[in-house]
TORKOL-4160 file (C-alpha; in steps of 0.2 Angstrom, whole numbers, padded with zeros to 4 digits, m for minus):
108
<pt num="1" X="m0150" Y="0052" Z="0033"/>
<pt num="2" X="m0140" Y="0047" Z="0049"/>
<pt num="3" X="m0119" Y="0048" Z="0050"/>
<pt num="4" X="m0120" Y="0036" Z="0062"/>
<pt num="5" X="m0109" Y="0020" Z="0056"/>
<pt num="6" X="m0118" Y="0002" Z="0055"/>
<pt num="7" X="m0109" Y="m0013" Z="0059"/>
<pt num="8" X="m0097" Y="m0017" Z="0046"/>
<pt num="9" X="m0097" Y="m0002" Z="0039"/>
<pt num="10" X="m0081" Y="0006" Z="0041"/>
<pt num="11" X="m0065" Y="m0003" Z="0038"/>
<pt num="12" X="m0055" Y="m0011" Z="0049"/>
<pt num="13" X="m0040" Y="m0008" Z="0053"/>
<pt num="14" X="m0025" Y="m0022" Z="0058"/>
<pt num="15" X="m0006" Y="m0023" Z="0056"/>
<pt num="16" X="m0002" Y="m0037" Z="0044"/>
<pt num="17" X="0013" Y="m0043" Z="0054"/>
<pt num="18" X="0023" Y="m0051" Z="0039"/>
<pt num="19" X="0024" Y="m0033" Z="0032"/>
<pt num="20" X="0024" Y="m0024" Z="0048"/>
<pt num="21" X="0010" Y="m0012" Z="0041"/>
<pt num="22" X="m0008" Y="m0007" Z="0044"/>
<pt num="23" X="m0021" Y="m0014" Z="0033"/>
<pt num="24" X="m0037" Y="m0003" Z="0028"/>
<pt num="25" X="m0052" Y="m0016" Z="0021"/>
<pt num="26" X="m0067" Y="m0007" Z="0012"/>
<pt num="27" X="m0083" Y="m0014" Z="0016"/>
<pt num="28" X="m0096" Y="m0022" Z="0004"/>
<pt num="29" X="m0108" Y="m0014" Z="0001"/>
<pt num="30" X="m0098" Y="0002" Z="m0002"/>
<pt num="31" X="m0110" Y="0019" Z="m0002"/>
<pt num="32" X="m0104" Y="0037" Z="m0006"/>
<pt num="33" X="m0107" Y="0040" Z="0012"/>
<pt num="34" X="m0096" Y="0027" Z="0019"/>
<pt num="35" X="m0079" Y="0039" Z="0009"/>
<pt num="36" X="m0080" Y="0053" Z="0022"/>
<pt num="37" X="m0077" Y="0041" Z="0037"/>
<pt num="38" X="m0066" Y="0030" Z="0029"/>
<pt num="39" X="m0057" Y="0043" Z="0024"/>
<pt num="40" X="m0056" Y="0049" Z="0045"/>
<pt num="41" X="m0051" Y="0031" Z="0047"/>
<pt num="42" X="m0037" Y="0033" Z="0036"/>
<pt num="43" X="m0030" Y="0049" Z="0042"/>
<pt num="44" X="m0033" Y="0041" Z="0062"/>
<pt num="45" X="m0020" Y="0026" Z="0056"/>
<pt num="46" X="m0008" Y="0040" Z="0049"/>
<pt num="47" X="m0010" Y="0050" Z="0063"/>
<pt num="48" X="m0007" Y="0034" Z="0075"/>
<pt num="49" X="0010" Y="0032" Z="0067"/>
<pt num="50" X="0008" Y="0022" Z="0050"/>
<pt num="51" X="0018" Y="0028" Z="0035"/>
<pt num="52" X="0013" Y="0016" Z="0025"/>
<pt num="53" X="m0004" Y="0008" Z="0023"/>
<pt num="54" X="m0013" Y="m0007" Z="0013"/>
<pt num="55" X="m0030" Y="m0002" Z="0006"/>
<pt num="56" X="m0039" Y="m0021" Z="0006"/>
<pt num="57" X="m0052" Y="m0020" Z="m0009"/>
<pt num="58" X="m0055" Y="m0037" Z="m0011"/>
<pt num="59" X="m0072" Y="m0040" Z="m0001"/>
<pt num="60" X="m0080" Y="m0027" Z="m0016"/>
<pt num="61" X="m0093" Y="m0036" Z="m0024"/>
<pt num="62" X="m0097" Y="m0022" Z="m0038"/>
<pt num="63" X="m0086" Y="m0010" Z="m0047"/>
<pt num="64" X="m0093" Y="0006" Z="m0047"/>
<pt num="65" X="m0094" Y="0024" Z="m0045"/>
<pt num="66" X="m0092" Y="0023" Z="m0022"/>
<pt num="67" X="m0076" Y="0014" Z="m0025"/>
<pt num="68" X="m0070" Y="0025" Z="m0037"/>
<pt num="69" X="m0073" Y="0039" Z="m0027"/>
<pt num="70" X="m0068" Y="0029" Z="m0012"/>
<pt num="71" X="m0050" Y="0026" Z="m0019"/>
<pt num="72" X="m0048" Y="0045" Z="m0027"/>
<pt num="73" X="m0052" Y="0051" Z="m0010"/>
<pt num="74" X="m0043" Y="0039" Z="0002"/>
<pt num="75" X="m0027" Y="0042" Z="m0010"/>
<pt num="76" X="m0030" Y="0061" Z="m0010"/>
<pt num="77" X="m0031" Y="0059" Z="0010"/>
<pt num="78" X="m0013" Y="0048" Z="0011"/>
<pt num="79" X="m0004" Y="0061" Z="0000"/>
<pt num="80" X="m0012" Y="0076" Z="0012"/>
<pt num="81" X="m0007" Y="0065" Z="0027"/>
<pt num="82" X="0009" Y="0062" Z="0019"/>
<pt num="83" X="0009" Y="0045" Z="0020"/>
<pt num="84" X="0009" Y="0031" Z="0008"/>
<pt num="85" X="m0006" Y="0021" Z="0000"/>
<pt num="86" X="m0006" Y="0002" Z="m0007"/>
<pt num="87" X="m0021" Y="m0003" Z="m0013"/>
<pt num="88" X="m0023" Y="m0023" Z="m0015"/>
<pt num="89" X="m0036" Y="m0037" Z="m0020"/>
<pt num="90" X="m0046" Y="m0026" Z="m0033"/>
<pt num="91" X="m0057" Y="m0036" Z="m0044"/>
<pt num="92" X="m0054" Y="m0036" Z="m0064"/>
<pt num="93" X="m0068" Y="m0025" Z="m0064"/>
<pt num="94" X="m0065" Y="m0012" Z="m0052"/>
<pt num="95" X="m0047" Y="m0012" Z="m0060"/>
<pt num="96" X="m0055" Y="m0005" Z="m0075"/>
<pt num="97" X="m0064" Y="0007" Z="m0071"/>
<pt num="98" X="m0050" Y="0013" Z="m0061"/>
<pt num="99" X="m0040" Y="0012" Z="m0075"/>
<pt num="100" X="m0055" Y="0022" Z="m0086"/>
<pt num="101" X="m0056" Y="0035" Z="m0072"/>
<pt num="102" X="m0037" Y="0038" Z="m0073"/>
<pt num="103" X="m0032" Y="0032" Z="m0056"/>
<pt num="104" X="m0025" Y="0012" Z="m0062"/>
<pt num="105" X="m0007" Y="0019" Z="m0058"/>
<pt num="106" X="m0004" Y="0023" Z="m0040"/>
<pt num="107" X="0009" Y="0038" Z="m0039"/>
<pt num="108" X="0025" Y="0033" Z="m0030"/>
């Protein structure tokens, strides 16, 4: 199994300039093996001065377990960073099995 990221596979960063913030957008497909770099991608945007960043879900086709685990480990990545995570454009199912997973609310 290669580390190696594929085009498209790791989220790409921007600043939305209406909300002067930086945007993080999963990929789809989303695999278990995409989390870990995501999750450097996020800790690289906080570490490049963002407090506050947008997690763009909406180009995910399935709900399922990756962006459950995706989500746990990019939120448990902002609070270590002590930064802040939105997360936007989840799908009605991925908002349930968030919900059924426990993590529907985002902390404050």
């Amino acid at each position: 199994m290669s580390s190696a990221p594929r085009a498209g596979l790791i989220g790409v960063e921007a600043t939305d300039p209406a909300e002067q913030h930086a945007v993080l957008v999963l990929p789809d497909p989303l695999t278990f093996a995409d989390v870990p770099l995501l999750c450097e991608r996020l800790r690289g945007l906080y570490g490049g001065g963002a407090r506050e960043v947008v997690c763009d879900l909406a180009a995910l086709t399935r709900a399922d377990l990756a962006a459950v685990e995706a989500v746990a480990r990019l939120r448990l990545t902002a609070r270590r960073a002590g930064g802040r995570l939105r997360m936007r454009g989840a799908g009605a199912g991925l908002v349930a099995l968030l919900e059924l997973a426990g993590l529907g609310a985002e902390a404050p």
